[in-house]
C-alpha positions as CSV (number, residue, x, y, z in Angstrom):
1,X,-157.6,-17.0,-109.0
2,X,-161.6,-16.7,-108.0
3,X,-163.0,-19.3,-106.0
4,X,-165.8,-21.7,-107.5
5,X,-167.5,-22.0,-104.5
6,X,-170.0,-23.9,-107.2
7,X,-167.2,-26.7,-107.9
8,X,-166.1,-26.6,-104.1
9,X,-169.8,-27.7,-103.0
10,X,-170.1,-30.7,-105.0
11,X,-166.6,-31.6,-104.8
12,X,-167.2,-31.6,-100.9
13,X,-170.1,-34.3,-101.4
14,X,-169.1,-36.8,-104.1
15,X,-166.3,-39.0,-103.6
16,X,-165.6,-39.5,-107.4
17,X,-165.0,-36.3,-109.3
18,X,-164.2,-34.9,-113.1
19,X,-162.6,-32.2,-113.8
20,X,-162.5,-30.2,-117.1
21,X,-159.7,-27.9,-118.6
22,X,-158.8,-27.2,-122.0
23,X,-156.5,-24.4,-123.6
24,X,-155.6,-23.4,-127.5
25,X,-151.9,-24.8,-128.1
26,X,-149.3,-23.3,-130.6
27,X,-145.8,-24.1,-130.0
28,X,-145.5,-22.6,-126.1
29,X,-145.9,-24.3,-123.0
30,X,-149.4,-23.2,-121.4
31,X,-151.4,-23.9,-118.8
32,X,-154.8,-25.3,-119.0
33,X,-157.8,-23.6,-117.7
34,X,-159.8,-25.1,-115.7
35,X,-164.0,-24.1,-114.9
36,X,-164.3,-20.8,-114.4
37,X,-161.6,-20.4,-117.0
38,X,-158.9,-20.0,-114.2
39,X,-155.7,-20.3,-114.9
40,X,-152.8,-20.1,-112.2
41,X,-152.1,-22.3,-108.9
42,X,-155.0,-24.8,-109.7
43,X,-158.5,-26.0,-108.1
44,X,-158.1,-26.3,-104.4
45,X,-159.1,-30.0,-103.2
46,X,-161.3,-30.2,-99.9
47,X,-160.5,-33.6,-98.9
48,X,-157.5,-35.7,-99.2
49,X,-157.7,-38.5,-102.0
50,X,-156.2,-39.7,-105.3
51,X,-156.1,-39.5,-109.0
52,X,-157.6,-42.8,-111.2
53,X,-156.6,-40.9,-114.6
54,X,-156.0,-38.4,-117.1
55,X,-157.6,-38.0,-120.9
56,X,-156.3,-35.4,-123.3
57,X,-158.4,-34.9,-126.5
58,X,-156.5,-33.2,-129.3
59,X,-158.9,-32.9,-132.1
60,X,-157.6,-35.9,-133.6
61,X,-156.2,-38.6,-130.9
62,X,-157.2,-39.3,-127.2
63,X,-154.3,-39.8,-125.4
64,X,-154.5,-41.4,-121.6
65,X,-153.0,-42.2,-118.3
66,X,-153.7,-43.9,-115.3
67,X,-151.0,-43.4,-112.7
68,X,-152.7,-43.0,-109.4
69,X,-151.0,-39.8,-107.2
70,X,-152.3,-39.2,-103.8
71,X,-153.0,-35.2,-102.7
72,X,-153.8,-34.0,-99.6
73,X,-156.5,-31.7,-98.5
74,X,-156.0,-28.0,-99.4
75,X,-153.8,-29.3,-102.0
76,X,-154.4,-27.4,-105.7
77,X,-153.8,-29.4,-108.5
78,X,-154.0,-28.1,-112.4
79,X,-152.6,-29.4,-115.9
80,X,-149.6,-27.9,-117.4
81,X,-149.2,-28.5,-120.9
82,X,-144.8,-28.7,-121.7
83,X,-143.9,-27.9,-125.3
84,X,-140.8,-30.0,-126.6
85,X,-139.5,-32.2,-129.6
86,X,-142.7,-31.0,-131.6
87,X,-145.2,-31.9,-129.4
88,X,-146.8,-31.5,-125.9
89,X,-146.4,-33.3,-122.7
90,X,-149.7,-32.6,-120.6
91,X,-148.5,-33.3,-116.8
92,X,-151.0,-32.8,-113.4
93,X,-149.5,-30.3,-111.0
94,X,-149.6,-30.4,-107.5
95,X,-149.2,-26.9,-105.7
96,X,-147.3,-26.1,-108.9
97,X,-145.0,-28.8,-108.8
98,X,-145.1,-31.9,-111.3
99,X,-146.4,-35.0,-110.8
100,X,-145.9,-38.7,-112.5
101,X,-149.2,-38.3,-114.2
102,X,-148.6,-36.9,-117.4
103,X,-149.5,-38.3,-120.8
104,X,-147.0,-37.4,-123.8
105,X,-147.4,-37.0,-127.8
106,X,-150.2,-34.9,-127.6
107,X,-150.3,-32.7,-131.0
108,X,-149.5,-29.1,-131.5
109,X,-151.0,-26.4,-133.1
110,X,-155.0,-27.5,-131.8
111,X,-157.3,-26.8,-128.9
112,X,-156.6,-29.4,-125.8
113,X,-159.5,-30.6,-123.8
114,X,-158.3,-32.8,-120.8
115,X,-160.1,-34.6,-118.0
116,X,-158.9,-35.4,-115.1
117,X,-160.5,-38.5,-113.1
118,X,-159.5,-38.2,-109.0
119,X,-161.4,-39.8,-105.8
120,X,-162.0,-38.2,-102.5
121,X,-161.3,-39.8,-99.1
């Protein structure tokens, strides 16, 4: 994965932080990219801190969650998008293993946009 030195610069001066990722959905478990249109291990965080929520936007319903999961610094999150029982579950990933945040019932067959809301320490 390249390195947005862009993204890591202002993620190393603001506390509160949005990131973007979207992917085009059929019927298979994905990955969604994230700036730079990345996909793989995630964005690498600078500082330690916490997520405040998660929005998926599937061309016809906003789904949310707000479970709060702490990462550490150096840790490389990313959204993983689990096909099953005719829709998708999008989940956060830390280092490539899943987290509580995830939000369910998102629709197949459509182009995913999600946002994810975190805080730096």
């Amino acid at each position: 994965m390249n390195v947005n030195n862009t993204l890591n610069q202002i993620m190393a001066r603001r506390t509160e932080l949005l990131l973007n990722f979207s992917a085009t959905v059929t019927t298979s478990s994905t990955e969604l990219k994230c700036g730079g249109g990345e996909t793989g291990q995630g964005v690498p965080l600078p500082k330690a801190g916490r997520t405040l929520g998660l929005q998926v936007w599937d061309g016809t319903a906003l789904k949310t969650a707000s479970t709060e999961v702490e990462f550490s610094a150096g840790d490389r999150v990313n959204l993983y998008a689990q096909y099953g029982a005719g829709d998708f579950t999008v989940t956060l990933r830390i280092n490539g293993v899943g987290s509580t945040l995830s939000v369910a019932g998102v629709a197949p067959n459509a182009t995913l946009t999600a946002s994810l809301y975190i805080v730096l320490e």
